[in-house]
MARNUKE-150262 format. One line per 8 residues: number of its first residue (from 1); their letters; for each residue x, y, z of N, C-alpha, C. Coordinates in steps of 0.02 Angstrom, whole numbers, always signed. Layout:
REM MARNUKE-150262
NUM) A) X:Y:Z:X:Y:Z:X:Y:Z; ...
***
This chain:
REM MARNUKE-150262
1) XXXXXXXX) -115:+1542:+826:-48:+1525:+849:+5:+1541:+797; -22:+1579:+750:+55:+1603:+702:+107:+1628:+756; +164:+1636:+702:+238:+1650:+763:+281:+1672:+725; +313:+1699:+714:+370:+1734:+675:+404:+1696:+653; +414:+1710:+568:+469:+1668:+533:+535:+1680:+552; +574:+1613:+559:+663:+1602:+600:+682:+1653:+554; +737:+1674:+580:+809:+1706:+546:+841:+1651:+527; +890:+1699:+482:+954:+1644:+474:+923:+1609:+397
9) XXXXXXXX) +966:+1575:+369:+983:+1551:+307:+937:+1479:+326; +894:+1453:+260:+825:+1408:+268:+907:+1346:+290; +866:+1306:+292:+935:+1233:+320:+921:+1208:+242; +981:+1162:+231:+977:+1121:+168:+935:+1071:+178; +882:+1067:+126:+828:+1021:+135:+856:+929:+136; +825:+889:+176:+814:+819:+196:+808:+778:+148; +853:+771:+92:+829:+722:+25:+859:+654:+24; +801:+608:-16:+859:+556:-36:+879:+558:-94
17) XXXXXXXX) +873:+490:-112:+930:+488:-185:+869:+484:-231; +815:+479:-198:+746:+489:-244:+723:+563:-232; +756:+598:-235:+730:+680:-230:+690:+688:-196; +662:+654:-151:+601:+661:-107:+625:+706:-37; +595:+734:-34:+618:+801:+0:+573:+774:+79; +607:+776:+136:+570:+767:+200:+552:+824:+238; +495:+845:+261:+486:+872:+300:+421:+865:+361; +392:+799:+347:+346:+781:+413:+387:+727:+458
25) XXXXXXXX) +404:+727:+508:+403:+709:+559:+382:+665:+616; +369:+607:+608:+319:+575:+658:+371:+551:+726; +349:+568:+786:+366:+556:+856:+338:+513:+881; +343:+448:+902:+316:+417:+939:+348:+404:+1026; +298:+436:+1070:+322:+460:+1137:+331:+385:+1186; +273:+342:+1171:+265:+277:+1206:+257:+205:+1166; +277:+153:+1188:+242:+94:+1136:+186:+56:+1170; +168:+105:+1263:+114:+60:+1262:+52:+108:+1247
33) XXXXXXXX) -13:+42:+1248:-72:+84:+1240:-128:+42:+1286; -168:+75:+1294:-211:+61:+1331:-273:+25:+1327; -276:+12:+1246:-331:-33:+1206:-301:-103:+1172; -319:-153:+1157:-290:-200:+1135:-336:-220:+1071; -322:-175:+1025:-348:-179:+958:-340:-241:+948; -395:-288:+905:-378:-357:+871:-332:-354:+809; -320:-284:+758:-295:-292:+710:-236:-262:+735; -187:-234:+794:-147:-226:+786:-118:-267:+861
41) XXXXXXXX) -148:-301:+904:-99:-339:+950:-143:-382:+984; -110:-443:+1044:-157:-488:+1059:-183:-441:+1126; -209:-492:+1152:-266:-486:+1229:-211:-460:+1273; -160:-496:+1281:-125:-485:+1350:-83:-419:+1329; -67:-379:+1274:-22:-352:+1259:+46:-376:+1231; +109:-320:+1233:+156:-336:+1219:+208:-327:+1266; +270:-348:+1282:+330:-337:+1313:+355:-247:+1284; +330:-200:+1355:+343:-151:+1346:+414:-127:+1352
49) XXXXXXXX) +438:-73:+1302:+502:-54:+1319:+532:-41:+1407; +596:-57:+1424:+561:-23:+1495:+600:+51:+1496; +566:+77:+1535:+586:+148:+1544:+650:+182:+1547; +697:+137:+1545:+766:+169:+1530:+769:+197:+1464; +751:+131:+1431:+766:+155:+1368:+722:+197:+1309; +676:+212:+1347:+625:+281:+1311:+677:+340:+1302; +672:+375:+1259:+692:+461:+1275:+653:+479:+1307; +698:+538:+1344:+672:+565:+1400:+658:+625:+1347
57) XXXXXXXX) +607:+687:+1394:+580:+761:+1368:+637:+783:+1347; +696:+784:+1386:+753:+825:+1357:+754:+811:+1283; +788:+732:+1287:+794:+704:+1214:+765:+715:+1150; +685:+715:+1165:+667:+717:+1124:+638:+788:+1078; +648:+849:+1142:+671:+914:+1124:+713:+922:+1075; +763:+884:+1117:+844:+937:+1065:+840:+868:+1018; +804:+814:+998:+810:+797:+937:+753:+818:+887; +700:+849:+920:+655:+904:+863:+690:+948:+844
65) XXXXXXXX) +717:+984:+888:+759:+1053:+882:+795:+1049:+825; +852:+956:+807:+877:+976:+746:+849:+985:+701; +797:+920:+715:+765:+908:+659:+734:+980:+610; +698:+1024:+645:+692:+1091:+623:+708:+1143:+594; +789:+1138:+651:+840:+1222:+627:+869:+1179:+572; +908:+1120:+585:+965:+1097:+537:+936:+1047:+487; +878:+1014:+465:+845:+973:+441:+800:+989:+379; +757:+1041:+395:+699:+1080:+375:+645:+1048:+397
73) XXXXXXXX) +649:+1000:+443:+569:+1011:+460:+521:+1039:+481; +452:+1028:+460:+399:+1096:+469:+358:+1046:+494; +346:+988:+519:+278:+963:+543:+306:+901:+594; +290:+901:+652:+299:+847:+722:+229:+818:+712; +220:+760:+715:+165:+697:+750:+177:+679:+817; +130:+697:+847:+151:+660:+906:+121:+572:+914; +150:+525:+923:+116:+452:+890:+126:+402:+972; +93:+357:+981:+105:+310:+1014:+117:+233:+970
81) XXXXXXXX) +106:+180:+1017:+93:+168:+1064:+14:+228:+1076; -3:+242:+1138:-70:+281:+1149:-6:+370:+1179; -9:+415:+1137:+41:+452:+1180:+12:+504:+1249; -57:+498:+1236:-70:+529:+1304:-76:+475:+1363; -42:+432:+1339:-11:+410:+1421:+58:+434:+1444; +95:+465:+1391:+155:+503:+1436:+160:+555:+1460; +174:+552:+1521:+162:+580:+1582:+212:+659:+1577; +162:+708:+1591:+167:+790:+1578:+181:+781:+1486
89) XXXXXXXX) +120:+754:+1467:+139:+768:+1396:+123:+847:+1387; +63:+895:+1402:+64:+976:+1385:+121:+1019:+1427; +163:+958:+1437:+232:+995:+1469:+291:+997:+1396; +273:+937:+1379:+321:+929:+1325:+301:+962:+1246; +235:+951:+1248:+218:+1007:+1217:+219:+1084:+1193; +229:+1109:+1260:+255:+1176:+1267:+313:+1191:+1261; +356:+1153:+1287:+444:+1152:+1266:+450:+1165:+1153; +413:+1096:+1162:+434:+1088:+1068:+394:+1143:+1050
97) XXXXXXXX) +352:+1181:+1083:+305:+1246:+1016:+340:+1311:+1026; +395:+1297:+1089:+436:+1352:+1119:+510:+1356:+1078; +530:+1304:+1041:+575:+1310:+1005:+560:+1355:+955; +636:+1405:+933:+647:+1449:+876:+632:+1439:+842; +619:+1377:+817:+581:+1360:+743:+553:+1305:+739; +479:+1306:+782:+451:+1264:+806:+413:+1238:+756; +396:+1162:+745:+371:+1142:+695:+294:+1141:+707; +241:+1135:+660:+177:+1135:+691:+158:+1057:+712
105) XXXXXXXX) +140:+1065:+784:+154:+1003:+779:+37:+959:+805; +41:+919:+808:-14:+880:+789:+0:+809:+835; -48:+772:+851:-69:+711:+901:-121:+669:+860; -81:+603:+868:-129:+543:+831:-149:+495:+908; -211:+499:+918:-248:+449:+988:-280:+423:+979; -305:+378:+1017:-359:+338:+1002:-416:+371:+1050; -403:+437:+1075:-450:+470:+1121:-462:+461:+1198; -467:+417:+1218:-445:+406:+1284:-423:+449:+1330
113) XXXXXXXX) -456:+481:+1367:-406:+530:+1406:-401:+601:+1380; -421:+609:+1309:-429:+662:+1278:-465:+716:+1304; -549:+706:+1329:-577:+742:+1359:-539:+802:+1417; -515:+765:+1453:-458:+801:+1519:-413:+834:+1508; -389:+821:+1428:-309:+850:+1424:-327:+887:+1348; -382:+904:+1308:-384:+937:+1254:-378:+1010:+1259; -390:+1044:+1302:-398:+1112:+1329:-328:+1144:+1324; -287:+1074:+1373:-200:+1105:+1417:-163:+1073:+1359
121) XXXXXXXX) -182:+1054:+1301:-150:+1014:+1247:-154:+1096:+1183; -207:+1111:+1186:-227:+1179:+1127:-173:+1227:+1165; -183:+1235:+1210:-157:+1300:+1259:-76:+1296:+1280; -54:+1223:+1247:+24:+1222:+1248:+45:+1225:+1180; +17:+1208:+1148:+31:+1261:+1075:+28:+1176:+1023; -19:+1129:+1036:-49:+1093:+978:-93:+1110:+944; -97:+1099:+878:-132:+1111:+816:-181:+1101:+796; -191:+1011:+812:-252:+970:+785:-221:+919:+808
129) XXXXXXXX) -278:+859:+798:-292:+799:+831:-337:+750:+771; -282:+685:+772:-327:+625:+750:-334:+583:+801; -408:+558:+788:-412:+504:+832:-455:+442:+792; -424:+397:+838:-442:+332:+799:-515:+299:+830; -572:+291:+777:-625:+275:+777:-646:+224:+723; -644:+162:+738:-673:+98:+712:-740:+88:+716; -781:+115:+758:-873:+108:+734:-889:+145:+782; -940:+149:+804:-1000:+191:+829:-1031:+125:+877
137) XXXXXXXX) -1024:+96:+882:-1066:+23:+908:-1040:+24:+971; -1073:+31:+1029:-1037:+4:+1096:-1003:-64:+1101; -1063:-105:+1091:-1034:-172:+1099:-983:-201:+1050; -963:-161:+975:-934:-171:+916:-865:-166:+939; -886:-90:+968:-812:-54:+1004:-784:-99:+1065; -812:-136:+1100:-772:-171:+1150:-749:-233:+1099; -775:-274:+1066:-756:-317:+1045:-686:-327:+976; -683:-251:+952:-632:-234:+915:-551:-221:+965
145) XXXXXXXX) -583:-160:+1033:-511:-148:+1057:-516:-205:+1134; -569:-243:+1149:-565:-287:+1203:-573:-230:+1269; -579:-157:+1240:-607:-116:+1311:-656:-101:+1292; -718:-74:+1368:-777:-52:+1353:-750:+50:+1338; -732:+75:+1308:-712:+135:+1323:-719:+205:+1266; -781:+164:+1212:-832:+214:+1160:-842:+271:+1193; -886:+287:+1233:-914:+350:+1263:-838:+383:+1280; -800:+356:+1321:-747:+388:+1312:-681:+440:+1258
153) XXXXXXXX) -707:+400:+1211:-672:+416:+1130:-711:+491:+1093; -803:+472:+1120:-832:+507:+1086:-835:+563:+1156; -807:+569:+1195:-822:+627:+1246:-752:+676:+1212; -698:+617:+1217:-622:+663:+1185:-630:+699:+1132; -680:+663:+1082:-674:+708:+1005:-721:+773:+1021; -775:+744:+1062:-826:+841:+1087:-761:+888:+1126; -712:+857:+1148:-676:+901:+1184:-630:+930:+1152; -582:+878:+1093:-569:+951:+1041:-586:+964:+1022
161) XXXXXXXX) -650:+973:+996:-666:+1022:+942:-678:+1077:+970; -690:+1080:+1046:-732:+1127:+1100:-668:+1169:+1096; -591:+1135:+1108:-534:+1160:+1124:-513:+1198:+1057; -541:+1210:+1012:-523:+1223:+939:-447:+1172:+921; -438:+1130:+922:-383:+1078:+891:-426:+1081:+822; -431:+1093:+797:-467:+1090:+705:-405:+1093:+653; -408:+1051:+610:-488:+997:+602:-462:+932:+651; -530:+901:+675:-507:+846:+706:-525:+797:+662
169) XXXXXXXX) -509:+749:+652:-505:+699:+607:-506:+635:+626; -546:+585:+600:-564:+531:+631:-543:+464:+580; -480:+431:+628:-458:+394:+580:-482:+299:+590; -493:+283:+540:-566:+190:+540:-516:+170:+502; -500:+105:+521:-474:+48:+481:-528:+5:+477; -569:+16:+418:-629:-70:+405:-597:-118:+378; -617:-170:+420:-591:-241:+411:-650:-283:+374; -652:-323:+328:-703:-348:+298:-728:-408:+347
177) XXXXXXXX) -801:-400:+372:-850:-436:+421:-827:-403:+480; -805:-363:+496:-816:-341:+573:-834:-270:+561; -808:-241:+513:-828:-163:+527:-868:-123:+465; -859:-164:+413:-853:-117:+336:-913:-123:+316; -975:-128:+370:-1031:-106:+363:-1058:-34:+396; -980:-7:+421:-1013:+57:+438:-989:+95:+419; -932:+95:+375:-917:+136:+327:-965:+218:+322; -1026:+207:+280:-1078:+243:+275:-1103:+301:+326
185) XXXXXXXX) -1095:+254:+379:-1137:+278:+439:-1085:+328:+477; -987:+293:+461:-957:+314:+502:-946:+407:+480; -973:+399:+388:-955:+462:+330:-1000:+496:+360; -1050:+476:+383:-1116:+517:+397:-1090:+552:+462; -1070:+528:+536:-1058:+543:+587:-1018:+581:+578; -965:+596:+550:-934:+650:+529:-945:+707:+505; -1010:+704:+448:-1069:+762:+411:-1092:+812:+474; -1113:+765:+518:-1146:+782:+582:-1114:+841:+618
193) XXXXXXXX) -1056:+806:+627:-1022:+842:+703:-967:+909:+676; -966:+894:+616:-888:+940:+591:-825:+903:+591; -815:+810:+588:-756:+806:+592:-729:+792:+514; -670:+761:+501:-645:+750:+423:-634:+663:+443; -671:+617:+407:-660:+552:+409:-621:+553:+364; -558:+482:+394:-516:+466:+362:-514:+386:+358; -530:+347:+305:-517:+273:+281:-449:+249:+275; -438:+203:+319:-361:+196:+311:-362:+120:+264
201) XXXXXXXX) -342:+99:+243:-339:+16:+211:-286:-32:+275; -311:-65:+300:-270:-109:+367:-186:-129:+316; -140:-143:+360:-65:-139:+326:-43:-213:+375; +21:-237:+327:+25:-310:+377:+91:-281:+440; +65:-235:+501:+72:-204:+540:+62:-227:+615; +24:-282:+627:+10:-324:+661:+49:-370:+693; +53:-364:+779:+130:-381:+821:+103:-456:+805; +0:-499:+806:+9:-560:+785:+47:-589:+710
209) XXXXXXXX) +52:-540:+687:+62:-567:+597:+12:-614:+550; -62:-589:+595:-108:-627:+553:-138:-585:+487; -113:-521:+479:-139:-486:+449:-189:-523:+372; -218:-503:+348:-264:-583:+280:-270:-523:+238; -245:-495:+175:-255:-466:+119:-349:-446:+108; -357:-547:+99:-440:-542:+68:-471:-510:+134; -455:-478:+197:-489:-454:+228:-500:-377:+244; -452:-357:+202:-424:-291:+200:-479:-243:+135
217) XXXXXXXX) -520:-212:+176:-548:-171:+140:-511:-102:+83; -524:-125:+24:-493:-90:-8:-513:-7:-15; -472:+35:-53:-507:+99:-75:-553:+104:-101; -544:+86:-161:-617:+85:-201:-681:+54:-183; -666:+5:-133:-730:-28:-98:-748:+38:-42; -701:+60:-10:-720:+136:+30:-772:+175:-4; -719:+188:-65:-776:+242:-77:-833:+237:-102; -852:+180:-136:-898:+145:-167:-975:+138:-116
225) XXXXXXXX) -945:+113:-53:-972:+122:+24:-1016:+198:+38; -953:+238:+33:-993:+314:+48:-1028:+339:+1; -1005:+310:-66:-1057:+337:-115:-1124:+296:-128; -1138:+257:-98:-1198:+247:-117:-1232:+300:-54; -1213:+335:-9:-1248:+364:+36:-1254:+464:+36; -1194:+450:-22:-1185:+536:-35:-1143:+546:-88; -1145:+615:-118:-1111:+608:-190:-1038:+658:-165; -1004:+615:-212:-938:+620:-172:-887:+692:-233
233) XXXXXXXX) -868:+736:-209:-814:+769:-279:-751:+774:-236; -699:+750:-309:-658:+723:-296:-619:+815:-257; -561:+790:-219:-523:+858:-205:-453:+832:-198; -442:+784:-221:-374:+791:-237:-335:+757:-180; -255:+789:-183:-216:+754:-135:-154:+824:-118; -159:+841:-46:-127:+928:-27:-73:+878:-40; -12:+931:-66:+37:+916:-50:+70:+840:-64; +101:+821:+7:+104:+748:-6:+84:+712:+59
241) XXXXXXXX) +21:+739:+54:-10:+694:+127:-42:+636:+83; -45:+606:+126:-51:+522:+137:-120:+510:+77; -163:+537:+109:-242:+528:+100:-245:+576:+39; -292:+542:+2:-328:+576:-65:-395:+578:-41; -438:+650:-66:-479:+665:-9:-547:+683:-80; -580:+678:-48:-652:+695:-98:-711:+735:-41; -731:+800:-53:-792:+827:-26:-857:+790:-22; -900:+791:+32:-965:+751:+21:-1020:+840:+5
249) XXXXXXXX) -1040:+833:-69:-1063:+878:-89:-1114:+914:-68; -1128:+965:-44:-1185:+1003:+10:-1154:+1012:+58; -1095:+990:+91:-1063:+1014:+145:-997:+1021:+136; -983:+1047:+199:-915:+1049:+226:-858:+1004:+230; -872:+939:+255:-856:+878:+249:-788:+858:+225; -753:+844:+241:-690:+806:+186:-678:+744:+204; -672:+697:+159:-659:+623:+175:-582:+610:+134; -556:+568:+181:-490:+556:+148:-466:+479:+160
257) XXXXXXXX) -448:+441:+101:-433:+376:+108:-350:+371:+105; -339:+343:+142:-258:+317:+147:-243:+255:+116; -218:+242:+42:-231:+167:+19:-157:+146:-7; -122:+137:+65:-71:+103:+66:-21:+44:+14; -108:+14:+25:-72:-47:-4:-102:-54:-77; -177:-17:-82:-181:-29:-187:-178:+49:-197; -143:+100:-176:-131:+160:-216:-71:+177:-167; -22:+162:-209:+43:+163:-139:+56:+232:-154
265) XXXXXXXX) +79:+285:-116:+108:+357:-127:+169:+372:-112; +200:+313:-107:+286:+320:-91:+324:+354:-144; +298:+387:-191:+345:+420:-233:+349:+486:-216; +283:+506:-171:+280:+581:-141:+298:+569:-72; +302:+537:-33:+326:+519:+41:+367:+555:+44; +345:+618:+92:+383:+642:+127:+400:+649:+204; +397:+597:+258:+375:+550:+307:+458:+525:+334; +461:+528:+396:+513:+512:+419:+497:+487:+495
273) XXXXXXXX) +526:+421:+523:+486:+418:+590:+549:+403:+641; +531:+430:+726:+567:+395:+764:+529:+388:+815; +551:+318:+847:+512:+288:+885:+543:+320:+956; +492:+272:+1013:+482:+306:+1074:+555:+284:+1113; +607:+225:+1068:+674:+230:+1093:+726:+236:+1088; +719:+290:+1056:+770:+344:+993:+786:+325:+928; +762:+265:+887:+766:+240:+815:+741:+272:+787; +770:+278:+724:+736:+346:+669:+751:+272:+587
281) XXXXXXXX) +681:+283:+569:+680:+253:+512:+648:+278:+470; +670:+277:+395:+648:+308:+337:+568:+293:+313; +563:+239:+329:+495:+214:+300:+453:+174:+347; +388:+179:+350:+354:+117:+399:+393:+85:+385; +370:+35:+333:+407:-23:+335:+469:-45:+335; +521:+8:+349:+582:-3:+348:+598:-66:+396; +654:-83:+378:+677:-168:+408:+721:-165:+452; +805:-88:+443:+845:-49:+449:+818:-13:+524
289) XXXXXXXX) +848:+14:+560:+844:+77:+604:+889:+113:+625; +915:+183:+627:+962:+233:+642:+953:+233:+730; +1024:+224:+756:+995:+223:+839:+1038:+314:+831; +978:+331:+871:+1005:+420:+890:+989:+431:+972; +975:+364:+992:+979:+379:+1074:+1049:+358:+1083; +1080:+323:+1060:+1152:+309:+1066:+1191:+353:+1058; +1184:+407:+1007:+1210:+454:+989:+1216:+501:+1035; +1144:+526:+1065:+1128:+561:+1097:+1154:+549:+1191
297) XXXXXXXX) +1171:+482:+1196:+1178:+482:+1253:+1269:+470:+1272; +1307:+452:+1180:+1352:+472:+1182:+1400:+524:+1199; +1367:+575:+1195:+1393:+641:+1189:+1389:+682:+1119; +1363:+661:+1058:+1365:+664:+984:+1323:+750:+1008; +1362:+799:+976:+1346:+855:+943:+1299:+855:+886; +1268:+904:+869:+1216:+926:+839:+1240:+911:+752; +1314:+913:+730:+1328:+905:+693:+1337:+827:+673; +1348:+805:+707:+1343:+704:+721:+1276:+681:+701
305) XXXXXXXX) +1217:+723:+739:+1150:+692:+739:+1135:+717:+670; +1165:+756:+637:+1114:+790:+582:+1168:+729:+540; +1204:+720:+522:+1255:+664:+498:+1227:+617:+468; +1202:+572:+533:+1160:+509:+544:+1102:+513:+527; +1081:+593:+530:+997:+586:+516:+991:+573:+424; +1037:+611:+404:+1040:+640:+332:+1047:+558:+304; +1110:+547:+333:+1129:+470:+299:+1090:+411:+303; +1038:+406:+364:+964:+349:+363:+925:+376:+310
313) XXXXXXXX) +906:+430:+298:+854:+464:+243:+900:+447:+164; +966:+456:+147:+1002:+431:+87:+985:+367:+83; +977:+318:+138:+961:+253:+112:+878:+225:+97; +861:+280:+100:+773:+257:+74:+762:+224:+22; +729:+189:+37:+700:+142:-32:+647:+183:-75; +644:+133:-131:+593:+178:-184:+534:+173:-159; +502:+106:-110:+446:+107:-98:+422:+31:-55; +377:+9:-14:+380:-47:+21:+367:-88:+8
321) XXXXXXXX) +348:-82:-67:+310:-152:-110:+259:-202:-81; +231:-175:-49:+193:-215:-10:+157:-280:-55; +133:-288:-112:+95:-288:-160:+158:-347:-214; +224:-354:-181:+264:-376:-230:+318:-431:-184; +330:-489:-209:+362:-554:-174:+420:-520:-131; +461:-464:-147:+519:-456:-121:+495:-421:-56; +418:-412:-22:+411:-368:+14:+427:-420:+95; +435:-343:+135:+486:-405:+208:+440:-354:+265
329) XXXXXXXX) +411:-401:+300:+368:-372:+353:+421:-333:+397; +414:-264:+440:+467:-256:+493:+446:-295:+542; +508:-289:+570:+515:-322:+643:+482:-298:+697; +459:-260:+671:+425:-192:+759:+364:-194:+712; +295:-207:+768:+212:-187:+759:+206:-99:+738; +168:-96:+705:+132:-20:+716:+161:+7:+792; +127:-11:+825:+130:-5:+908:+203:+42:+923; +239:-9:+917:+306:+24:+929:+353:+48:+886
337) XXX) +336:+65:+825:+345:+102:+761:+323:+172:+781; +258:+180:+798:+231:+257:+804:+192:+269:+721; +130:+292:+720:+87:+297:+685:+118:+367:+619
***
């Protein structure tokens, strides 16, 4: 899917006052989902946005579009909530890979539904695919998201890889006593099939706000986990993605841990998010939100939105301190943040 580099003069890059230069992107299309994870919401769910106030396909076109020509961004997430529940998503897909200077763009799921739509998802011009995998256990798996719907997850991930979405990548939050005994097993399932496991460390992200520190499996306990089962070399950290990643030696393999909260990477964050009802905020944890559906439904020109976008990104913080007294939970879950 290469495509011809834009014309025209590069855009002035996305900085703050910390030189941190933006250019990934995260979209979140919906805030609902279809699983009711224990670590990120209760049984019954949450009070969903209602549908007025989502962006519509248009919207959220011509607010990639700036983001791109006038911004510099080079990378879209597509995030939920679960986003293959929005409806003609390889419609919307095709629009954003059809723009002049289309960003590459990528899907975070929990799999669901994947199987059906990985094919018309490659073939509208997506890249790759994470999906979220907490164990291998049938009965583990219902009792973590409260659905029976494993076989389902593991039919979606045979279906991209079938669709070439590569690499697909499989993202585990272990929680200490429910999951972080499969750590091992989950490094191994990955060896197997061709995917790239990714260890996330759980974040206090949670619409209950029970989130518990001492339950939060750390990095070094990660890797500590996979290494007693394989010898690990280190490979570093691309760029300024999230995850610091280590090869499992004899293969192909890449494992990558995301350690939020004891190896924070906010000094390379280059990460910018808007949610599924036009808020654009600098940081997860931002407290703050830029409304650009207001803007947008104002009448605000392209020169307005790039304005507002530039001036939420000037107010970035140095970092979320998670780890330090002054730190302030946001007001919005994961869920309706967008991954």
């Amino acid at each position: 899917m290469s495509r011809p580099l834009p014309d025209g003069p590069a855009p002035s890059p996305l900085t703050d006052r910390f030189g941190r230069v933006h250019t990934d992107l995260r979209v979140s299309l919906t805030d609902r989902c279809n699983l009711r994870c224990t670590y990120c919401m209760p049984a019954e769910g949450l009070d969903w946005l209602p549908r007025p106030e989502l962006l519509t396909d248009d919207e959220v076109v011509r607010l990639v579009d700036v983001a791109a020509r006038r911004l510099g961004i080079t990378e879209v997430r597509l995030t939920g909530g679960e986003p293959l529940l929005r409806r003609g998503l390889p419609g919307l897909v095709a629009r954003l890979h059809a723009l002049p200077d289309a960003p590459e763009l990528s899907l975070t799921t929990n799999g669901i539904g994947l199987a059906r739509s990985a094919a018309a998802l490659r073939d509208a011009g997506l890249s790759r695919v994470n999906v979220s995998l907490d164990t291998l256990r049938p009965e583990r798996f219902t009792a973590i998201t409260r659905r029976d719907r494993l076989a389902d997850v593991l039919d979606g991930l045979r279906a991209a890889r079938a669709a070439g979405l590569a690499p697909v990548k499989i993202n585990t939050v272990p929680v200490r006593g429910v999951n972080d005994d499969e750590i091992g097993e989950l490094a191994a399932f990955a060896v197997e099939h061709g995917y790239r496991a990714r260890f996330i460390e759980s974040m206090p992200l949670d619409a209950q706000g029970a989130w518990d520190r001492d339950r939060m499996v750390t990095a070094e306990e990660i890797l500590g986990r996979i290494g007693e089962r394989f010898e690990l070399v280190p490979a570093g950290r691309r760029d300024n993605a999230p995850a610091e990643e280590w090869r499992i030696a004899g293969t192909d393999t890449v494992v990558g841990v995301i350690a939020s909260v004891t190896r924070p990477f906010c000094g390379g964050c280059d990460r910018v998010r808007l949610t599924a009802d036009g808020q654009l905020r600098n940081c997860l944890f931002a407290t703050e939100e830029s409304d650009l559906r207001a803007l947008l439904r104002g009448g605000a020109d392209d020169t307005g939105i790039e304005a507002a976008w530039r001036n939420c990104i000037a107010g970035k913080g140095p970092g979320h301190a998670i780890d330090s007294p002054e730190f302030r939970r946001p007001g919005r879950p994961m869920s309706a943040i967008g991954g």
